[in-house]
Backbone as a ProteinNet text record, in pm:
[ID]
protein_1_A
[PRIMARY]
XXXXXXXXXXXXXXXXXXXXXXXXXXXXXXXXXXXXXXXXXXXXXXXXXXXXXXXXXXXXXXXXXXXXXXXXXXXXXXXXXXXXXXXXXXXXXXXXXXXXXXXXXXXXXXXXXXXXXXXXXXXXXXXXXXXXXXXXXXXXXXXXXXXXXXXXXXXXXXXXXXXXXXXXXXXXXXXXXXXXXXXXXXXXXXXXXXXXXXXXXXXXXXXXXXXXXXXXXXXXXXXXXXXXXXXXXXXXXXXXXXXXXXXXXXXXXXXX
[TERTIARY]
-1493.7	-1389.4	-1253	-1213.6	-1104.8	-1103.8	-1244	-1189.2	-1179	-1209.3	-1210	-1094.5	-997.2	-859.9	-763.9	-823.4	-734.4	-712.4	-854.3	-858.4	-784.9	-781	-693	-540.6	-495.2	-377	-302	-386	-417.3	-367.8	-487.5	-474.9	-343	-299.4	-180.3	-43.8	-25.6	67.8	109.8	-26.5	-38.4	-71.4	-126.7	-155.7	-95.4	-95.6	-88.5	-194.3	-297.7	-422.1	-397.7	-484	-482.3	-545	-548.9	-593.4	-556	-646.1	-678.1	-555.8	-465.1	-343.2	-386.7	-395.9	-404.8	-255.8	-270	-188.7	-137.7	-4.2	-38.5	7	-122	-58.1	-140.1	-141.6	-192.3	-315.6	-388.9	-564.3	-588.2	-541.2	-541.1	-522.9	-448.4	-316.6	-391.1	-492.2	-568.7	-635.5	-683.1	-744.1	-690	-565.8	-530.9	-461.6	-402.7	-389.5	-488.8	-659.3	-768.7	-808.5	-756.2	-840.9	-742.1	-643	-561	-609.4	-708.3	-821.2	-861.7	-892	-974.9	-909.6	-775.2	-715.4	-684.8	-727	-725.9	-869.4	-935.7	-1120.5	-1091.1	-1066.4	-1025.4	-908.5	-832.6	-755.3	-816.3	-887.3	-944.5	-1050.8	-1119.5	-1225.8	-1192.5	-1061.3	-987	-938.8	-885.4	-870.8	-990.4	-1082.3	-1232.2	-1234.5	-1262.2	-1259.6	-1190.3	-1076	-953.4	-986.9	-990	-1038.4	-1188.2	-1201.9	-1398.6	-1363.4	-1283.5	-1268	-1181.1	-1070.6	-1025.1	-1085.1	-1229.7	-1281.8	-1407.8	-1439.3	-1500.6	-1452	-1260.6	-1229.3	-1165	-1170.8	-1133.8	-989.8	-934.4	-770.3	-682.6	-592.9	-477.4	-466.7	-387.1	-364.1	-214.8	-143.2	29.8	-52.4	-123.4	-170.8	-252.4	-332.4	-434.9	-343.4	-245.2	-103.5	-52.1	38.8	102.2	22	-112.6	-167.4	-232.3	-252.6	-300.4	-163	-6.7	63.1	145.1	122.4	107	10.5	-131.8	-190.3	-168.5	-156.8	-101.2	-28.4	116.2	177.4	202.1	107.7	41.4	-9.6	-111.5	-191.5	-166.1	-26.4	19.1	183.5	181.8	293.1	405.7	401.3	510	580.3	490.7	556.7	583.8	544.5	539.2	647.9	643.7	764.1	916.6	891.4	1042.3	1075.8	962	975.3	1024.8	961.7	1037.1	1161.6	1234.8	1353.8	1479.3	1447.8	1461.7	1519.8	1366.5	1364.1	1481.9	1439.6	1549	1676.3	1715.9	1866.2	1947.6	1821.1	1849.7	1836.7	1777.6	1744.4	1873.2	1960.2	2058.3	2208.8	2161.7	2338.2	2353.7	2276.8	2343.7	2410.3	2398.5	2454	2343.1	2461.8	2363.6	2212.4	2171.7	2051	2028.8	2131.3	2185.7	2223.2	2273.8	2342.8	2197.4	2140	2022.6	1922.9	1893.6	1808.4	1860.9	1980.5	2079.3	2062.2	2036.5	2013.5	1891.1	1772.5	1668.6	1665.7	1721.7	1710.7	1791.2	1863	1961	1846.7	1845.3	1767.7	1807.3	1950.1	1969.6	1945.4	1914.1	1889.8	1985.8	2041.4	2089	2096.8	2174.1	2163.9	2056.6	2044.9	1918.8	1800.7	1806	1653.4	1624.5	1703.7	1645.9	1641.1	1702.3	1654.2	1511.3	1517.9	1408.9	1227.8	1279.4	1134.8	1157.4	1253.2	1194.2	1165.5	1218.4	1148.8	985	962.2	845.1	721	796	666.8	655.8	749.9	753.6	689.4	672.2	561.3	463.7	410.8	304.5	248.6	298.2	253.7	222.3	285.8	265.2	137.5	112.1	-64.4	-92	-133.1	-242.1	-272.4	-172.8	-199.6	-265.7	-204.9	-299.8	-415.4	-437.2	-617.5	-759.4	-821.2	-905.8	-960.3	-1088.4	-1182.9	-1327.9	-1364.4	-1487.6	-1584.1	-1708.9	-1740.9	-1688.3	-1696.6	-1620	-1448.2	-1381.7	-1254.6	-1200.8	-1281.5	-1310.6	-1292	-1411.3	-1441.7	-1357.8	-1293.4	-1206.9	-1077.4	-1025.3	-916.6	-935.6	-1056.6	-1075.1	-1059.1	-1097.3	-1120	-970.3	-876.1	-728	-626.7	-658.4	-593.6	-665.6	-740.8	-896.2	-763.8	-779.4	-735.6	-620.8	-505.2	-351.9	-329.9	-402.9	-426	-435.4	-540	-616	-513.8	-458.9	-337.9	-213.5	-179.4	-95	-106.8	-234.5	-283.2	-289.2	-341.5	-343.8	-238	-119.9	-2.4	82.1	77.2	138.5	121.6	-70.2	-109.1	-87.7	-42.6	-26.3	120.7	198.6	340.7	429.7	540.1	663.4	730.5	748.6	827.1	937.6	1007.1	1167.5	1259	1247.9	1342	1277.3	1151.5	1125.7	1114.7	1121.2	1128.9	1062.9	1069.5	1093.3	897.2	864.5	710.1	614.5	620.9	558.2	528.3	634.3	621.8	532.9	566.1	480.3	317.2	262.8	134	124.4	188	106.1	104.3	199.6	217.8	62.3	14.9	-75.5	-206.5	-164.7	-337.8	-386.8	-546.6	-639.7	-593.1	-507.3	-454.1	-564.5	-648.9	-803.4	-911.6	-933.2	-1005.1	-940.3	-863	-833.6	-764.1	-738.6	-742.3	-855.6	-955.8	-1125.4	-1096.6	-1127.8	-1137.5	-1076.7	-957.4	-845.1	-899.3	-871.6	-980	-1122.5	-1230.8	-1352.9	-1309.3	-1240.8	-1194.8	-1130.8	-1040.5	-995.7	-1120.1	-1148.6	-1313.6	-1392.9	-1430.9	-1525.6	-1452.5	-1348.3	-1277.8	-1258.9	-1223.6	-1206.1	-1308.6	-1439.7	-1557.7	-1621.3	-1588.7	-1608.3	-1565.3	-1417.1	-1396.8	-1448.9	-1429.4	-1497.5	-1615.3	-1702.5	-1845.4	-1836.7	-1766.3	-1777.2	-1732.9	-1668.8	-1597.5	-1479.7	-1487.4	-1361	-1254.4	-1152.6	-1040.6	-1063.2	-1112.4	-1162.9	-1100.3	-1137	-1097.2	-966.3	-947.7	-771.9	-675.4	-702.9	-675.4	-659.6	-767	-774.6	-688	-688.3	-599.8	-415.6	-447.1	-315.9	-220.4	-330.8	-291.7	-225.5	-345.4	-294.5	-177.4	-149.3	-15.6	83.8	80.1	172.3	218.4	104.3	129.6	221.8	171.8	275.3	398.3	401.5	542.4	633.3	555.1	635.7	643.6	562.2	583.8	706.7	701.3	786.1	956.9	969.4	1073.7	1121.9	1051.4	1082.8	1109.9	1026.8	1070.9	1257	1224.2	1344.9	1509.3	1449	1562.7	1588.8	1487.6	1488.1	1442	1315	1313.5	1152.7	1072.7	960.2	932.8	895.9	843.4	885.9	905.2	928.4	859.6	841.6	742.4	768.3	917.8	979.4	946.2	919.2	897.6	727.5	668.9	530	491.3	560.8	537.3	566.2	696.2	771.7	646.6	584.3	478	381.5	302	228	238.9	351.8	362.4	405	409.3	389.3	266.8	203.2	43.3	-21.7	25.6	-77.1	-35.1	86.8	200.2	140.5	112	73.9	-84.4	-117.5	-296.7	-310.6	-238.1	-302.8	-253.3	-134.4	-85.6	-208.3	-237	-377.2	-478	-453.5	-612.8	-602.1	-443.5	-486.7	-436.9	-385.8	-355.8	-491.6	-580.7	-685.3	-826.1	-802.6	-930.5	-878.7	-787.5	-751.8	-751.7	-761.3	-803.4	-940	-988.6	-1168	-1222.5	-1123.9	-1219.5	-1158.8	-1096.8	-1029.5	-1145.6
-1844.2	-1896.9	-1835.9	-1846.2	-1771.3	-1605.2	-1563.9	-1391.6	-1392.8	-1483	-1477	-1549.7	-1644.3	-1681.7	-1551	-1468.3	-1385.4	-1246.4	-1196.1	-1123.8	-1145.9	-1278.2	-1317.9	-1326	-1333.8	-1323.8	-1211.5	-1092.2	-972.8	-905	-894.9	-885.8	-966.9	-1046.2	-1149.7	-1079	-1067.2	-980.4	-814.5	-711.7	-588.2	-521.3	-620	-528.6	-662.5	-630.7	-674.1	-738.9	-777.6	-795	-983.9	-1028	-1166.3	-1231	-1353.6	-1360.1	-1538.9	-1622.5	-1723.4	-1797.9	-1939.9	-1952.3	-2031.6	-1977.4	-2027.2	-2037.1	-2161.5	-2200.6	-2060	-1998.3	-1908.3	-1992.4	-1968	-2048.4	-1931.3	-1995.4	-1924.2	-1907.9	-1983.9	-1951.6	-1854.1	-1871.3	-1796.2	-1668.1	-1575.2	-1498	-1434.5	-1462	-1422	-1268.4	-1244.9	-1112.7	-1012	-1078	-1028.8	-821.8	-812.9	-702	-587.7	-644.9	-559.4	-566.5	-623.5	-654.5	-541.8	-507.1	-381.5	-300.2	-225.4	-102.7	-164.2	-296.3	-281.3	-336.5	-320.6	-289.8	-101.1	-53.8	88.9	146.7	59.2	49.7	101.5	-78.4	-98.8	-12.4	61.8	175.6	300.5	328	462.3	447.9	326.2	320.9	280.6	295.4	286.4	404	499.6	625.9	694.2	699.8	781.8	760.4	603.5	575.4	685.1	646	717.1	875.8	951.8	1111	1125.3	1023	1059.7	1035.5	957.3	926.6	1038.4	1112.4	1226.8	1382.7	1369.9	1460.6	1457.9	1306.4	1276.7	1313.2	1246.4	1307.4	1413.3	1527.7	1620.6	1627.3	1526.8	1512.4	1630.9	1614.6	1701.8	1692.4	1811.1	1789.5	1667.3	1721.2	1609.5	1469.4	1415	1296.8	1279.9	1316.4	1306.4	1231.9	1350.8	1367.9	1154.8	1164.3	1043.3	951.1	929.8	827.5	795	882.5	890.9	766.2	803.2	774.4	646.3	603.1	519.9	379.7	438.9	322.5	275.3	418.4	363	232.1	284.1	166.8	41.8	20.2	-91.1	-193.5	-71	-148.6	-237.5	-180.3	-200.1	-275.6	-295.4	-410.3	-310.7	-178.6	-85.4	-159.6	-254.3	-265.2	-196.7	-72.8	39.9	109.7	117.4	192.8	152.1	48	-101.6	-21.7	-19.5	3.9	179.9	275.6	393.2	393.1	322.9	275.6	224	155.2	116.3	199.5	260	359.8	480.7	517.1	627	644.4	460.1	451.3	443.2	355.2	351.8	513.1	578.3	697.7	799.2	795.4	858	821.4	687.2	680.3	691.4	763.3	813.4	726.8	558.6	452.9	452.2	357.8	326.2	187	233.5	163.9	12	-92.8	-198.7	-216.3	-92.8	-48.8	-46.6	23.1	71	-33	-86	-216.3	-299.2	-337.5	-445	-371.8	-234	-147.8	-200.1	-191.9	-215.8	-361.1	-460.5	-583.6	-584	-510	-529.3	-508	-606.7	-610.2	-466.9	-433.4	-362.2	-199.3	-93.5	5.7	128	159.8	324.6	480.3	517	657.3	706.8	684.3	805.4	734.6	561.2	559.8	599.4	592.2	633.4	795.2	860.9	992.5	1014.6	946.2	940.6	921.9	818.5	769.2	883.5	911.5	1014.9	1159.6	1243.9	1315	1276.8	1160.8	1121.2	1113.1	1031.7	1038.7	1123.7	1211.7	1360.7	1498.6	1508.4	1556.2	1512.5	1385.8	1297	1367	1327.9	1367.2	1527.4	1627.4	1733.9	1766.4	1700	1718.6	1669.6	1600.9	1520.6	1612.9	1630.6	1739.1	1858.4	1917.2	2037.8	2024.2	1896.7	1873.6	1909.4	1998.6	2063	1937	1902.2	1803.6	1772.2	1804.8	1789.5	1707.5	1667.7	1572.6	1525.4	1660.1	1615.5	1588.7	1598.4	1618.7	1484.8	1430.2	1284.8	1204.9	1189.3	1133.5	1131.8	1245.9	1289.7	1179.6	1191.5	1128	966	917.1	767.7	756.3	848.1	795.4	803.5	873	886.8	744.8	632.9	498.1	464.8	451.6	409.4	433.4	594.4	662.8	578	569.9	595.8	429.1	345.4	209.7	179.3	251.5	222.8	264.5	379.8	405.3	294.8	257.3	195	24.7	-2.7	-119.2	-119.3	-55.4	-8.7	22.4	69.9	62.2	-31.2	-122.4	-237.2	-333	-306.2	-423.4	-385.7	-226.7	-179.5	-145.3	-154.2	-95.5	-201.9	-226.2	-303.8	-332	-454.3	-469.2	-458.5	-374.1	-308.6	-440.4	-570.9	-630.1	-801.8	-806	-947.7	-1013	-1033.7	-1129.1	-1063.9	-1173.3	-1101.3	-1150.7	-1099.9	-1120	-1035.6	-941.7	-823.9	-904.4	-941.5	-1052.1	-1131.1	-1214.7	-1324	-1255.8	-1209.6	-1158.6	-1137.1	-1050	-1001.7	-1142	-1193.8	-1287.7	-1438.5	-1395	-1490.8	-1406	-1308.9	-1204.3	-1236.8	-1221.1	-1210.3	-1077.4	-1040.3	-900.2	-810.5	-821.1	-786	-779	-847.5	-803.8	-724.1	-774.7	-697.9	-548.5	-536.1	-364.8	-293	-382.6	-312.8	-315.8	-352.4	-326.2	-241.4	-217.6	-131.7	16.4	25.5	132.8	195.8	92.4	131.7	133.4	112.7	142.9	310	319.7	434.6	612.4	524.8	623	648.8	550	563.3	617.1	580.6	711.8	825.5	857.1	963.5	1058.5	1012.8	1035.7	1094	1015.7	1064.4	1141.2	1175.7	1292	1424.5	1418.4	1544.5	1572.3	1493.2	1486.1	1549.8	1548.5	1615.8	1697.1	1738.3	1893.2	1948.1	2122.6	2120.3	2080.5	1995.4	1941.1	1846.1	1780.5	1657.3	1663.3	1762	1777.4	1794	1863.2	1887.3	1810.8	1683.5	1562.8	1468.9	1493.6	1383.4	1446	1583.8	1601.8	1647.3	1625.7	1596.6	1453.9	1379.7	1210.4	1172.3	1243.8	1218.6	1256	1376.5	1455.3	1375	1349.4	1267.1	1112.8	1046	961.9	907	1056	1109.1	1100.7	1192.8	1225.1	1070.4	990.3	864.1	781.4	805.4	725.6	772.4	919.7	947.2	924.6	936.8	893.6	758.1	671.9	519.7	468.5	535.5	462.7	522	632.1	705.5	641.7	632	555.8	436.8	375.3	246.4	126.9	177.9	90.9	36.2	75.9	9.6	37	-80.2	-108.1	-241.4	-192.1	-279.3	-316.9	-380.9	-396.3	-287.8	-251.2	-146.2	5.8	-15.7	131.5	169.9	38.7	48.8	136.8	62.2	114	250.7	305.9	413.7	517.4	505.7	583.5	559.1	448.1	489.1	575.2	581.1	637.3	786.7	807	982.6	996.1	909.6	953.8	981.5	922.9	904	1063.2	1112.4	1180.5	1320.2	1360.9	1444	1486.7	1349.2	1372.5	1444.4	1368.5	1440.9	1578.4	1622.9	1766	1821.4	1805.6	1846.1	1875.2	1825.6	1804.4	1853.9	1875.4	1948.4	2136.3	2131.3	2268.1	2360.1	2282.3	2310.2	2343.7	2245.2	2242	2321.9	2360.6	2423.7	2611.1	2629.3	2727.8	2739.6	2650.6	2665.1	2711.7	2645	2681.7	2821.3	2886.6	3010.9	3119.4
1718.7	1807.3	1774.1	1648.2	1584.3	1660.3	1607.3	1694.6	1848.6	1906.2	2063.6	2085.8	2044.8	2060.6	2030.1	1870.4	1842.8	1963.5	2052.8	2143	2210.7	2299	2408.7	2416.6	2239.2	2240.5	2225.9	2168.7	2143.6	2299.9	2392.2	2557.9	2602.7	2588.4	2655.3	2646.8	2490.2	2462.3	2474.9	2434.8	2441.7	2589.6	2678.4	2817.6	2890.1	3052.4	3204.3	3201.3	3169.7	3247.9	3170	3328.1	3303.7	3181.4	3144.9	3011.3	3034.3	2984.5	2985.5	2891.4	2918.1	2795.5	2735	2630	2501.1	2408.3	2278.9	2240.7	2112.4	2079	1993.6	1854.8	1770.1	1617	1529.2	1404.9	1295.8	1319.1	1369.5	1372	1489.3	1627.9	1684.7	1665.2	1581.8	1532.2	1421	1371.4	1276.5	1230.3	1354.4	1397.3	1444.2	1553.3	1658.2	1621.7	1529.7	1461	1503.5	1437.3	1458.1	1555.6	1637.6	1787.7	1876.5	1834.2	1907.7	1968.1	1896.2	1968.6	2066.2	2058.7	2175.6	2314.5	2355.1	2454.8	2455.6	2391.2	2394.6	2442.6	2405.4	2487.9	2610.9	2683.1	2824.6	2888.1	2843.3	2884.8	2878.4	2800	2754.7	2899.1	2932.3	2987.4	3197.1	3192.8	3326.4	3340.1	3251.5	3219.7	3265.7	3264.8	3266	3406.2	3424	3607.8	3685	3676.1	3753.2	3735.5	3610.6	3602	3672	3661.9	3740.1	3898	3910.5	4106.1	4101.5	4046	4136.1	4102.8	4002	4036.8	4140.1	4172.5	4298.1	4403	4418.4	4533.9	4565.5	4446.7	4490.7	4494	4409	4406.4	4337.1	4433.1	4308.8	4209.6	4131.3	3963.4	3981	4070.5	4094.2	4089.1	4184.2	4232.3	4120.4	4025.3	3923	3804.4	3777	3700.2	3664.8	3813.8	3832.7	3834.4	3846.2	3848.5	3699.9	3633.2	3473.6	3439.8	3424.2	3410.6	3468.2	3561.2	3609.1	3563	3586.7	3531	3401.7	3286	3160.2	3140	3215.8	3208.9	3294.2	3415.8	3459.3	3423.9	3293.9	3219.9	3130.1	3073.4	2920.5	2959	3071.4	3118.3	3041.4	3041	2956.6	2849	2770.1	2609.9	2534.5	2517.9	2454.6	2501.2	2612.3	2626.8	2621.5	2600.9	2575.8	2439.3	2348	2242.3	2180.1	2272	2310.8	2317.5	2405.5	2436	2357.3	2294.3	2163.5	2055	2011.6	1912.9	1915.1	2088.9	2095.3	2100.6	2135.3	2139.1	1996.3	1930.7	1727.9	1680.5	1696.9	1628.4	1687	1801	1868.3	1871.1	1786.9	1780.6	1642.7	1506.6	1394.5	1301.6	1324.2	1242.7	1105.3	1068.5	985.1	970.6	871.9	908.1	967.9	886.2	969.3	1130	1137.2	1223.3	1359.9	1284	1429.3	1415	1333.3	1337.3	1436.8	1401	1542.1	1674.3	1704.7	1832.1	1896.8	1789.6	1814.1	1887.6	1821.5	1860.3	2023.3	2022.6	2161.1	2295.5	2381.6	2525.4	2652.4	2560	2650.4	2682.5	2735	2774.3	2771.3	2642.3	2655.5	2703.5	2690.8	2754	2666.5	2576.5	2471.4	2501.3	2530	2542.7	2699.9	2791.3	2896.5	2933.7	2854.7	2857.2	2725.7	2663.5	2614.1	2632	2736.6	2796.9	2899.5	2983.9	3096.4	3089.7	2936	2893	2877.4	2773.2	2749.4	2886.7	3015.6	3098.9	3174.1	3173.5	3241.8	3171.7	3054.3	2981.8	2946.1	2949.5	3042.7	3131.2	3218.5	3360.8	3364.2	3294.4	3312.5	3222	3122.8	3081.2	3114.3	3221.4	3232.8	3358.5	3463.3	3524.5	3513.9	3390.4	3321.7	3260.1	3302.8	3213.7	3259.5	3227.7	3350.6	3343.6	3452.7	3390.8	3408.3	3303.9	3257.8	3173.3	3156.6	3144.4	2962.6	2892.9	2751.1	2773.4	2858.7	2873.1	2888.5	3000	3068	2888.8	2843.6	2734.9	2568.5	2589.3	2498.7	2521.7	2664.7	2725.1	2711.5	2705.1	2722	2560.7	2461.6	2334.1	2289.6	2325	2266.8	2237.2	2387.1	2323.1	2203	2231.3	2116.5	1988.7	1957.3	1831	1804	1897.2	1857.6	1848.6	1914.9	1833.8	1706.5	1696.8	1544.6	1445.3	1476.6	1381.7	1346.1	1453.4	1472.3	1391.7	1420.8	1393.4	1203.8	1200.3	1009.6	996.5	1000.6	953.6	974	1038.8	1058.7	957.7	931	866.2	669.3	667.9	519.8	494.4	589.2	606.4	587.5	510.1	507.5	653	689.6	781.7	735.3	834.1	800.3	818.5	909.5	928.6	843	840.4	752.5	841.6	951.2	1083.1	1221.4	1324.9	1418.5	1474.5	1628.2	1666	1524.9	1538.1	1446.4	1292	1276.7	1147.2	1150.6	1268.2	1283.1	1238.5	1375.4	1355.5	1210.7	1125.6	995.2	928.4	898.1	843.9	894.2	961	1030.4	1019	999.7	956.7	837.5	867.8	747	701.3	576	596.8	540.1	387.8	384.4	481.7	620.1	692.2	782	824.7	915	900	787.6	726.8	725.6	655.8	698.1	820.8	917.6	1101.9	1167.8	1079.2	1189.1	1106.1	988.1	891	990.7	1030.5	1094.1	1198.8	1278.2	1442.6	1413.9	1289.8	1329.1	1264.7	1186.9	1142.6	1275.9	1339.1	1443.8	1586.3	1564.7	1691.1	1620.4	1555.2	1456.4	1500.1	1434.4	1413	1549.7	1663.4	1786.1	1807.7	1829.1	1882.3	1779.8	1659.7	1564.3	1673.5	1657.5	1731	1843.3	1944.4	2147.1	2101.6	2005.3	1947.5	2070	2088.6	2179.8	2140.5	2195.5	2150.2	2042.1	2058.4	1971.6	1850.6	1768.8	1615.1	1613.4	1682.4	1673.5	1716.1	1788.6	1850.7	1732.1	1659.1	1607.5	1412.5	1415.3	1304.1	1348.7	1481.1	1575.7	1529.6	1547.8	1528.2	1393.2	1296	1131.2	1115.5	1157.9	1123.5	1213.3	1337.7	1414.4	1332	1293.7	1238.3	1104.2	1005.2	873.4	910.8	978.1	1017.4	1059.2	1126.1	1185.7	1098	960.5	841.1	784.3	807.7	673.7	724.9	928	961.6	964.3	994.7	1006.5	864.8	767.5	619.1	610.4	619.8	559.2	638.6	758.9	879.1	891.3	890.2	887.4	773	672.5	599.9	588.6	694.8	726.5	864.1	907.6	1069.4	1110.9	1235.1	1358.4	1483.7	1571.3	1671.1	1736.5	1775.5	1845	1770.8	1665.5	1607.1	1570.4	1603.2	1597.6	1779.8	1861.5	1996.9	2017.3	1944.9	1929.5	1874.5	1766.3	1710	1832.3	1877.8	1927.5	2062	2163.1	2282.7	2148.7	2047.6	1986.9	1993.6	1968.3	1920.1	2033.5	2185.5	2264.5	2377.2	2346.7	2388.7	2328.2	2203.5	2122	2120.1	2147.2	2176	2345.7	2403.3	2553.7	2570.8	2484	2530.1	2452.8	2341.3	2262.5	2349.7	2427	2541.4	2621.8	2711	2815.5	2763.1	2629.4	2593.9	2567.1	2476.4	2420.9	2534.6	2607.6	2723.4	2782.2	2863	2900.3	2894.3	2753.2	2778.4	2704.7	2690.2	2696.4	2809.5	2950.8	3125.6	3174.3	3061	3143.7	3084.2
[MASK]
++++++++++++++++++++++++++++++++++++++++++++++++++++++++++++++++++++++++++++++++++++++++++++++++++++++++++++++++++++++++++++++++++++++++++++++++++++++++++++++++++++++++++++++++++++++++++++++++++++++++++++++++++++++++++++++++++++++++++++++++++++++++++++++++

């Protein structure tokens, strides 16, 4: 009962999609960490839909493009990209660390984060466009939320929160933090593991991710201190950003 409260709150918070209300407390709140991937499932696996209907219908790469991008953040009620937003306005105004933590917290929308996100879904859109597609290509593309979850999810649950407070708090603070490190650990092995496996891009996707991920360790400690909900989102729209150019660079010239 505990992991099926923790799912729902998991889904409630991380995507759009309807979800039954439940009360959020500590028991509920339990799992919810490791249960991350698997709103990257259900994206990875609406992802495939959508690349399989516009190579059914014969769609454009533009129309293929915008709609990859689109549903993303349909799906994901663009939390992630709040958190983009955020990131880019703290990381662009050069304060100090106090300084950009209080940025982070601000509701409101800067010049750096909104040139930030529209760089971001505009090189989006331009791989996903360039993605030939084929039946490993398809499959590669559904497994990438999968990946950049799992990352995300294990560093949250092994990483210092930069501010001590805040939603992000809450959750860890309410996690089984021993299990749910095993889970987010085997979620990110077994995507891992997959893509090695379809080969093609796969491997390089997935030693794409590691290195993407380093790197967002070694900036957020150094800048900020830890992690934030906002800087957890911030890494993952890198990871998911870095994996698809991977995919459509790589496949890409596999079909030439």
């Amino acid at each position: 009962m505990r992991l099926l409260s923790s799912i729902i709150v998991t889904f409630s918070l991380y995507s759009a999609l309807p979800m039954p209300q439940i009360r959020w407390e500590e028991d509920s709140m339990e799992y919810s960490l490791a249960c991350l991937p698997l709103v990257g499932v259900v994206l990875g696996g609406a992802l495939w839909l959508w690349l399989r209907l516009c190579l059914f219908l014969g769609m454009g790469a533009l129309l293929r493009g915008a709609g990859a991008v689109a549903l993303s953040a349909a799906l994901t009620g663009g939390i992630h990209l709040d958190g983009l937003c955020d990131t880019c306005d703290a990381l662009g105004s050069h304060q100090t660390r106090e300084r950009m933590l209080d940025i982070l917290k601000d509701p409101h929308i800067g010049a750096f984060g909104v040139l930030g996100c529209g760089v971001y879904l505009l090189t989006q859109f331009a791989a996903w466009s360039e993605l030939p597609l084929t039946p490993r290509s398809l499959l590669l593309a559904a497994l990438m939320p999968v990946l950049a979850r799992s990352w995300v999810a294990l560093g949250v649950l092994t990483r210092p929160n930069a501010r001590g407070s805040g939603l992000l708090a809450t959750f860890t603070k309410a996690s089984a933090l021993g299990r749910n490190r095993a889970a987010a650990a085997l979620w990110l092995v077994l995507s891992s593991t997959a893509l090695v496996l379809l080969g093609g891009a796969g491997p390089w996707m997935a030693l794409t991710a590691a290195v993407v991920y380093a790197l967002s360790v070694w900036k957020t400690q150094r800048a900020f201190g830890g992690l934030t909900g906002d800087l957890a989102g911030w890494t993952l729209c890198l990871l998911e950003l870095c994996q698809v150019l991977c995919l459509a660079i790589l496949e890409g010239r596999a079909a030439l």
